[in-house]
LUMROTI-957157 format. One line per 10 residues: number of its first residue (from 0); for each residue x, y, z of C-alpha. Coordinates in nm, 3 decimals. Layout:
NUM) X,Y,Z ~ ...
This chain:
0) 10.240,8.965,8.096 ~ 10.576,8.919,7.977 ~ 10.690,8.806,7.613 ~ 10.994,8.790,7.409 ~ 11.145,8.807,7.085 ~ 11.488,8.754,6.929 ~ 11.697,9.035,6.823 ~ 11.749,8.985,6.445 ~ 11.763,9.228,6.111 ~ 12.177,9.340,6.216
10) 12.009,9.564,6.532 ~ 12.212,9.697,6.789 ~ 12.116,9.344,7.021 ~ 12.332,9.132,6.783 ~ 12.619,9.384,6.824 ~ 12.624,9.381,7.138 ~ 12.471,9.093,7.307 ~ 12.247,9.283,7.552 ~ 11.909,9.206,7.644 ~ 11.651,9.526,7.653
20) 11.354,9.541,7.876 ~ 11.066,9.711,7.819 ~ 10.797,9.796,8.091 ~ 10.441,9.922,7.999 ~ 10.289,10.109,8.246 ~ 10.010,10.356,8.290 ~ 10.090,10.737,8.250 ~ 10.186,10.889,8.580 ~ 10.393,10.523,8.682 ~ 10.689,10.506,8.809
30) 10.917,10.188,8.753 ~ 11.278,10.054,8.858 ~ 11.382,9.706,8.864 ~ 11.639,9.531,9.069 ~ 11.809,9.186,9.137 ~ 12.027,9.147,9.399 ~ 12.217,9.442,9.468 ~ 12.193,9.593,9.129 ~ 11.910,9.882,9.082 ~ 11.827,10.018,8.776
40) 11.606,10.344,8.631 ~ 11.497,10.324,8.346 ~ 11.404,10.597,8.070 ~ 10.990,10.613,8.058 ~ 10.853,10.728,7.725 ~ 10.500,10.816,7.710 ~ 10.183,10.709,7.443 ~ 9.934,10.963,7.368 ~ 9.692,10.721,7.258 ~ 9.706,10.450,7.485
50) 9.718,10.598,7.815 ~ 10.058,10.410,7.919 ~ 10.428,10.436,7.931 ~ 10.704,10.215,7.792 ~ 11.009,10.239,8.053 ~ 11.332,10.057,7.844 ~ 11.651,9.904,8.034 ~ 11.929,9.768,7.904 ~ 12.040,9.460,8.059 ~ 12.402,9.354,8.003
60) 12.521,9.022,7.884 ~ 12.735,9.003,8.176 ~ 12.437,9.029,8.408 ~ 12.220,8.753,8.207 ~ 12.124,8.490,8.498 ~ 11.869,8.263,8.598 ~ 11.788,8.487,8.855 ~ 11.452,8.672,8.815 ~ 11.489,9.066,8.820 ~ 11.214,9.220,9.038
70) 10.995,9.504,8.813 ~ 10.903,9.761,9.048 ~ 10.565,9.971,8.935 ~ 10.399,10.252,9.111 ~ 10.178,10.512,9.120 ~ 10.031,10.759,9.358 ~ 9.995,10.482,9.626 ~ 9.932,10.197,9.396 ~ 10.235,9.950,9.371 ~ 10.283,9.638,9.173
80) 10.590,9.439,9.137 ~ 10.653,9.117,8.854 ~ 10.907,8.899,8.807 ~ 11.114,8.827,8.474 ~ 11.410,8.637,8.410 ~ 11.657,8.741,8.142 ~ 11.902,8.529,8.049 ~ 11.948,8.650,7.632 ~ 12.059,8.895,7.389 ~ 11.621,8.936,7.311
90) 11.382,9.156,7.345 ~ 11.159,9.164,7.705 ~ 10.793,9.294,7.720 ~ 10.602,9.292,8.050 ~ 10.280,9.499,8.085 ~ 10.169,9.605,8.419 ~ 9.852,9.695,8.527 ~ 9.699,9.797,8.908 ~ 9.409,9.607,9.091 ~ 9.223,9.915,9.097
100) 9.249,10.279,8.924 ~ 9.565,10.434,9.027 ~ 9.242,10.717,9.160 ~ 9.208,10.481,9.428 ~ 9.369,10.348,9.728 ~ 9.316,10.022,9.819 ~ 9.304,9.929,10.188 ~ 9.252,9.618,10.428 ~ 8.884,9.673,10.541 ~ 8.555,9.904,10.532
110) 8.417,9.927,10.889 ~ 8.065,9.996,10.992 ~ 7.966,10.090,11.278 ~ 7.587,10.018,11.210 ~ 7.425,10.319,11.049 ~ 7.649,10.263,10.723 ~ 7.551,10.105,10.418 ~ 7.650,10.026,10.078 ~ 7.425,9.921,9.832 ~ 7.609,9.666,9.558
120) 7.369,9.768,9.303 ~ 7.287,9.387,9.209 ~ 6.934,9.228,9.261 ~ 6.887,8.982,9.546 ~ 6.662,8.771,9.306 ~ 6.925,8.697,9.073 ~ 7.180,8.665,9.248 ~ 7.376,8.276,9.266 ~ 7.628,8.308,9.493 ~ 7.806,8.536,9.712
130) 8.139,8.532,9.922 ~ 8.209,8.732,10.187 ~ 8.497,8.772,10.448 ~ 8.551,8.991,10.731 ~ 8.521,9.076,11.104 ~ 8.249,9.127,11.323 ~ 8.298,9.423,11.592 ~ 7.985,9.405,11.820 ~ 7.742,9.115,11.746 ~ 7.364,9.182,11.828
140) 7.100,8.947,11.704 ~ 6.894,9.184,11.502 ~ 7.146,9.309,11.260 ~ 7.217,9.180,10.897 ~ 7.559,9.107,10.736 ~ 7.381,9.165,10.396 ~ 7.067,9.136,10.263 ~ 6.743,9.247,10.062 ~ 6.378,9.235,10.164 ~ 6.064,9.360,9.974
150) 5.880,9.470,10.310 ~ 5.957,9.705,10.642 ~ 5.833,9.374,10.826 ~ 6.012,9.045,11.007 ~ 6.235,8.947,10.764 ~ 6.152,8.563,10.798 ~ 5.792,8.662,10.703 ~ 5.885,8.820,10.300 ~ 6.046,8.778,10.031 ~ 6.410,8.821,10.161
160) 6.816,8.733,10.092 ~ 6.972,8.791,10.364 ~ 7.231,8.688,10.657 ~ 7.225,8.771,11.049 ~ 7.556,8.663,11.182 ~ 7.495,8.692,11.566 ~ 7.200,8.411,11.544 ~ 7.379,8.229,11.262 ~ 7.022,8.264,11.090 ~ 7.037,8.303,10.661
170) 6.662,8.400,10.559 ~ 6.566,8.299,10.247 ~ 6.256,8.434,9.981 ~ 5.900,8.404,10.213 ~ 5.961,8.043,10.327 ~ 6.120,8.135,10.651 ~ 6.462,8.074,10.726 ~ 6.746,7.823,10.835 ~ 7.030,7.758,11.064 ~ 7.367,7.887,10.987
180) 7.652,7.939,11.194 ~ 7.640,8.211,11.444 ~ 7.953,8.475,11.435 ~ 7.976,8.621,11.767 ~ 8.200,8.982,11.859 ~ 8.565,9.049,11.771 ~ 8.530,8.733,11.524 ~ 8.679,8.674,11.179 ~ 8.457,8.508,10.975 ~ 8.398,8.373,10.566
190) 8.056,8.301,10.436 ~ 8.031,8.164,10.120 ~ 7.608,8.071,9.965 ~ 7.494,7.931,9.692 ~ 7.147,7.984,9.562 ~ 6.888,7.807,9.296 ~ 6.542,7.762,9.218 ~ 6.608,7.400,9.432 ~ 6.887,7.422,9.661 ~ 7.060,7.669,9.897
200) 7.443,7.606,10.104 ~ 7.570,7.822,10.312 ~ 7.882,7.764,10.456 ~ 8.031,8.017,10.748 ~ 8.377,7.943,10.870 ~ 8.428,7.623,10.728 ~ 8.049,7.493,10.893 ~ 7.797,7.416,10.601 ~ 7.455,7.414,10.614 ~ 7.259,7.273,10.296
210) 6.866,7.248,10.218 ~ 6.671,7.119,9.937 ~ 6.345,7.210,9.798 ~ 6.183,7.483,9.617 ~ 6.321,7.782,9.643 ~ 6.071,8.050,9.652 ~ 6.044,8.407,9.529 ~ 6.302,8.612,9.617 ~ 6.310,9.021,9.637 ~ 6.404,9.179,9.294
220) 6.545,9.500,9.554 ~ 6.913,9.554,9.553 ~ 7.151,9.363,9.777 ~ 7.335,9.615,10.078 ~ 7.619,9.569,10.239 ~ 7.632,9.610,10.603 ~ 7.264,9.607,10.610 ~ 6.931,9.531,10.490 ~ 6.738,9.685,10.209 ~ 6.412,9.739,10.174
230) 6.341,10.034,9.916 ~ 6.603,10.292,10.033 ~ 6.556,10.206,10.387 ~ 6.801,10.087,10.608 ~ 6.682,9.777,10.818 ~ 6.935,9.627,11.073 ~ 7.239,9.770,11.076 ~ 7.544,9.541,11.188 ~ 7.872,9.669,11.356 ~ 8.135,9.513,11.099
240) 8.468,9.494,10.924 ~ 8.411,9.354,10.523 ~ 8.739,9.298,10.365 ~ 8.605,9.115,10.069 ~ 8.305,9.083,9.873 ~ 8.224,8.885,9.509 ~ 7.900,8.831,9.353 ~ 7.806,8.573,9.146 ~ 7.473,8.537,8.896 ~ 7.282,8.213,8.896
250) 7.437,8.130,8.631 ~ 7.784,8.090,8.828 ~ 7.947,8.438,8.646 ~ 8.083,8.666,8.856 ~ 7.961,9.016,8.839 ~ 8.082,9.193,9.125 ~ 8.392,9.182,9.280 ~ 8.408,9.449,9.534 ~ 8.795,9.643,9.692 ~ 8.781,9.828,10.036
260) 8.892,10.159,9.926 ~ 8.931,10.519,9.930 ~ 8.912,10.799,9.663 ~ 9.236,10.978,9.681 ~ 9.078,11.304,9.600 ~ 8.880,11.353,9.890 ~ 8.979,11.057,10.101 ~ 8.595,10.871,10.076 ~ 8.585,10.573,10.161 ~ 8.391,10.296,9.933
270) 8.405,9.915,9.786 ~ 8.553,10.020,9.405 ~ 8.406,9.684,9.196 ~ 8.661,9.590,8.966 ~ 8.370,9.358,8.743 ~ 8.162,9.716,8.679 ~ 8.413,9.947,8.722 ~ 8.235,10.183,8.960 ~ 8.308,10.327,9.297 ~ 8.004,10.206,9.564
280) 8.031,10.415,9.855 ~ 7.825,10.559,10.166 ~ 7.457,10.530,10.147 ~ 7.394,10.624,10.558 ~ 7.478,10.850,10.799 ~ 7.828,10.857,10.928 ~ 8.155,10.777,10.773 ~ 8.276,10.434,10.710 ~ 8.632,10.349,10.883 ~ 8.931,10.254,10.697
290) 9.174,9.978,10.725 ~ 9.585,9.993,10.606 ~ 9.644,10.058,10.275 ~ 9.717,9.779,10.104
């Protein structure tokens, strides 16, 4: 966020006609900013209460332009950069904050290779809608993208939420199932469903699929990622990159928006949700692969 204000009360501004940045960051940041060839450092000075650090620069009138200067913000892997324009003798405020904990390294993907899970935490029952990008590695019919099921049984037979991406099938609550697109190996691929008591869409890469009706019950268990649920078990495990995930309620309010990550500490790899602030990682056996950091 950036805001402004203009030097008054006979401060050192009027006397000299330069503009002064300031740059809140959190502790442990830290921050240049440049335009063209000109680089500056500025000098950081730290809150106790807050958490953050105010970096000041001095901008001179002679370098006033309509030319944005690039803020430059990092920390321990974490990087954002903002753009301001300074063009007066005023005062500059931009606060800068990172997608995720600066704990935290964000990266391009999560990769299963079928015996990993994560478990989002969120009930299949209430949840609305849920977007979901990626890549599958090795498509086999019996394996779920996601999903939820309240039996160790045929998940077209229970109450289920869930998505097989190798027979485009999306099985929904204990009325069977319908046709979605299929994703077949070494595919990118986007699904995006919406659910309610009438209705369900699903669309997967840019092919929608709609059905009308009563929608009936759906499993209260917990959503996974990468797999099925069905009370702690693991039920058909896919062979997948995710590099997004959000989670909507029925009520269209998102309450889970989930970052391939890893925790810099110990280098584990997870989804941090930025909605819930928690770190989801590893419910199987194995590790789960890495993209890039971001």
């Amino acid at each position: 966020m950036v805001g402004k204000t203009n030097a008054g009360g006979g401060g050192a501004l009027l006397t000299s006609n330069d503009a002064i940045l300031q740059v809140i960051v959190p502790n442990g940041s830290a921050v240049t900013i440049s335009r063209g060839s000109i680089t500056k450092s500025g000098v950081g000075i730290a809150s106790g209460t807050t958490g953050t650090t105010t970096f000041f620069f001095t901008i001179k009138a002679s370098e006033f332009s309509s030319t944005a200067w690039t803020i430059s913000a990092s920390s321990g892997g974490s990087a954002v950069t903002q753009n301001v324009v300074i063009n007066a003798a005023q005062v500059y405020t931009v606060s800068i904050s990172y997608r995720l904990p600066t704990a935290y390294q964000e990266v391009t993907y999560l990769e299963s290779s079928g015996s990993q899970w994560v478990n989002t935490g969120y009930q299949a029952a209430n949840t609305g809608r849920m977007i979901i990008t990626g890549r599958i590695t090795a498509a086999s019919q019996y394996t779920c993208l996601f999903g939820a099921v309240n039996s160790y049984s045929a998940i077209e037979n229970v109450q289920s939420l869930a998505y097989r991406p190798a027979d485009g099938q999306f099985f929904l609550d204990d009325n069977g199932h319908m046709n979605a697109a299929a994703i077949g190996a070494n595919t990118d691929f986007t699904v995006d469903f919406t659910v309610s008591s009438s209705s369900l869409s699903v669309t997967v890469n840019g092919t929608t699929n709609s059905i009308s009706g009563t929608v009936g019950t759906i499993t209260t268990n917990s959503i996974w990622l990468f797999a099925c649920s069905y009370g702690g078990r693991h039920l058909q495990g896919v062979n997948a990159r995710i590099k997004e995930c959000k989670m909507y309620n029925r009520s269209g309010t998102l309450v889970a928006d989930m970052i391939p990550c890893y925790r810099r500490s110990d280098n584990v790899a997870g989804f941090y949700d930025i909605v819930r602030s928690s770190f989801l990682v590893n419910g199987g056996s194995g590790t789960l692969a890495v993209g890039a950091d971001v």
